[in-house]
LOBA-722398 format. One line per field, with one value per residue (C-alpha): residue in one letter; x negated, y, z negated. Coordinates in steps of 0.05 Angstrom, whole numbers. Last residue first. Layout:
BEGIN
r: A_...
u: X_...
v: Y_...
w: Z_...
***
This chain:
BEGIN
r: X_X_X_X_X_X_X_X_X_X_X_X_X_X_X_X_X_X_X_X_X_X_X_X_X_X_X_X_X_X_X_X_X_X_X_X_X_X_X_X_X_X_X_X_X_X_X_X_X_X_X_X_X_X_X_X_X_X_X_X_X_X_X_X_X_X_X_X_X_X_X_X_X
u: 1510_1443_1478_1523_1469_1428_1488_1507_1430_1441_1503_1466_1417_1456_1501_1438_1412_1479_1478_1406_1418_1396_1329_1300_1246_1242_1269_1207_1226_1251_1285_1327_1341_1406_1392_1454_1486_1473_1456_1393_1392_1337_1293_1250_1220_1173_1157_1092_1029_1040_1091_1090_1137_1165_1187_1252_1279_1225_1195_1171_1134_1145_1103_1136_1100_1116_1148_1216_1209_1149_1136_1085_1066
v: -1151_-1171_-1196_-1235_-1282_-1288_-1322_-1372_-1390_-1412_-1435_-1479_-1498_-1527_-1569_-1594_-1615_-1653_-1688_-1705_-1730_-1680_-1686_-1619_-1625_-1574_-1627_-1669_-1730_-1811_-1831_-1892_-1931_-1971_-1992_-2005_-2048_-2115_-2093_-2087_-2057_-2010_-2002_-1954_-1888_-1847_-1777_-1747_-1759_-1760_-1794_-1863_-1927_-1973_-2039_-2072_-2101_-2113_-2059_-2043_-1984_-1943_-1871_-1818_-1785_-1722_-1700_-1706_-1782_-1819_-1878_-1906_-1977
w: -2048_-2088_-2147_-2122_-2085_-2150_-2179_-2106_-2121_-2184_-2177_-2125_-2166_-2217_-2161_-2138_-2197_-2224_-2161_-2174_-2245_-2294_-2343_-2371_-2405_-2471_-2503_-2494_-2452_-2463_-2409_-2412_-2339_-2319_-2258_-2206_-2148_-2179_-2246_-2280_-2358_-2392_-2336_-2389_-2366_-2416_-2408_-2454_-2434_-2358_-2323_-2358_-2331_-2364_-2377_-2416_-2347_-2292_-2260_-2186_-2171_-2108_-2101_-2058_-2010_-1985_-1919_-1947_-1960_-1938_-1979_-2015_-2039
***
């Protein structure tokens, strides 16, 4: 089923420990362990992927950002 979230839509599969999930060709995600507050899950992506966890995003972007900033002034 799909969601709303951020005015897109965000697609909602449900997996069962040791399955996957196939974006494209070439990244592979495996519910590799289910807990009772967390999901373990093993990515398997080119190197030249990059794969952060969302808080680790965010923070990248915003030096980022807070870098092109300093620049400017």
């Amino acid at each position: 089923m799909d969601a709303v979230h951020g005015g897109t839509f965000m697609l909602i599969l449900n997996r069962h420990k040791n399955e996957s999930i196939m974006i494209g060709d070439d990244i592979k995600l495996t519910i590799i362990r289910l807990g009772e507050s967390q999901v373990k899950i093993g990515i398997d992506a080119p190197p030249e992927v990059p794969v952060h966890r969302q808080e680790i995003y965010d923070a990248i972007k915003a030096a980022n950002c807070d870098c092109t900033n300093e620049g400017s002034e």
